[in-house]
Phi, psi and omega in degrees: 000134185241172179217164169199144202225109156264197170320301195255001193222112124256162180223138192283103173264121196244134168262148173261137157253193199305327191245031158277356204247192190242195184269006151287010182059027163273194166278133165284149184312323203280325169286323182305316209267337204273333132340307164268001166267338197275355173284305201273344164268011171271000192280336201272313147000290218260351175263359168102015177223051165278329184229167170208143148224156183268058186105000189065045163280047187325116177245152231235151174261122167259091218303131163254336174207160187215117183269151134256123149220136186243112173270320166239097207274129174326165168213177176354128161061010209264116196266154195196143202229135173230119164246135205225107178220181192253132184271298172215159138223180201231170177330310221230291215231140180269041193311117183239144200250118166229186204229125184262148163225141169260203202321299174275032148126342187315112174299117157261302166217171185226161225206160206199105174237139204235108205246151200204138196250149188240140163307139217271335173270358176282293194083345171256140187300149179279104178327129200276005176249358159290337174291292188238051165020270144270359185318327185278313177337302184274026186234323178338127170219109181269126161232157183244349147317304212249104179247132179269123154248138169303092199273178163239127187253120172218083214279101158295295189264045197302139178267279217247129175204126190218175217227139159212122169300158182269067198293143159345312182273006163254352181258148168315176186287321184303002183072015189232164186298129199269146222285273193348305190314330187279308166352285187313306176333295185334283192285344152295331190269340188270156174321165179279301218296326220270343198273330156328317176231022176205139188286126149322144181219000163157141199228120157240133191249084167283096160257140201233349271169091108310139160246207192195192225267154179042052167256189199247146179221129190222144221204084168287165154210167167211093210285076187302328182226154165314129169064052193181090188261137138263160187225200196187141163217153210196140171267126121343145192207148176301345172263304176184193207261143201225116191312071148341315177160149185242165217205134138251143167219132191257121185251000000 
């Protein structure tokens, strides 16, 4: 990985090597996504606000909702750039933007991830100007070419439901499963023929939700328009069942 950095953008170069791609030899979703989260804690890194702590309280930053869209997926050996700046932030939450490019500089896709900072014993967030006060102000970078819609995601009628537990290797440095790991979930549960031949062409991720190592996790999906599934994954609990994160997947 190589970088280039002004004030407010950096940006990432990336090779796919071999044991990066999926079996159509494109780049995989699971490198593509662990990739644009590690651009957004190195943008973060380097300007002073990847972590904080309080009272000797560490506090942790969390994805709350993540747009993917891929017009063109790198493939084998193929170099490929992710830039990555902060669009706004708010009370609570932060919107960060990136640009997938290949080689020669050409926008393939674009990435929308909505970040929140929490109290790691709490579980709930801190007003992001108590933390870093005006601190975000000068890395703002408005570009208003890239707009996201949003869906309201919702499964009535799941075609497909299937049940998976949670293990050690899903989880995060933060002890919870890690928001990629639901992706990978996801794109397991759809028929084979369709995830074979035809490219994800854009994934939205609404976290509702942690789990954590040995929950029960159960992942409707119903495929509402041609080629357009929403899901749903949801934990067991002694009480009822508690909505982990919703899905659109886009063919």
């Amino acid at each position: 990985m190589t970088t280039q950095s002004t004030n407010k953008i950096d940006t990432y170069t990336f090779m796919v090597d071999p044991f990066d791609t999926d079996c159509q030899n494109r780049l995989s979703w699971s490198v593509l996504g662990t990739r644009i989260l590690s651009a957004a804690t190195h943008h973060a890194r380097r300007r002073g606000f990847d972590r904080f702590e309080k009272d000797g309280i560490p506090y942790l930053w969390v994805l709350s909702r993540m747009i993917i869209e891929v017009d063109h997926w790198p493939k084998v050996h193929e170099t490929y750039q992710l830039s990555t700046w902060i669009k706004n932030y708010y009370r609570y939450f932060t919107d960060r933007y990136f640009y997938i490019l290949d080689s020669k500089g050409e926008i393939i896709g674009r990435v929308l991830t909505i970040w929140a900072m929490i109290n790691s014993q709490t579980r709930m967030p801190e007003e992001l100007k108590t933390i870093f006060g005006n601190g975000f102000d000068q890395y703002i970078h408005i570009d208003d070419t890239v707009t996201f819609q949003r869906s309201r995601i919702r499964v009535k009628q799941p075609a497909i439901e299937t049940w998976r537990d949670t293990f050690y290797s899903d989880l995060d440095t933060n002890g919870h499963v890690n928001s990629i790991r639901y992706i990978e979930l996801l794109l397991d549960s759809l028929p084979t023929a369709l995830t074979t031949t035809r490219p994800v062409r854009r994934i939205e991720m609404e976290y509702c939700a942690e789990s954590y190592v040995a929950n029960h996790l159960h992942i409707k999906m119903e495929e509402t328009t041609p080629l357009l599934y929403q899901a749903e994954i949801s934990k067991d609990t002694d009480d009822k069942p508690v909505t982990v994160c919703r899905s659109a997947i886009s063919f």
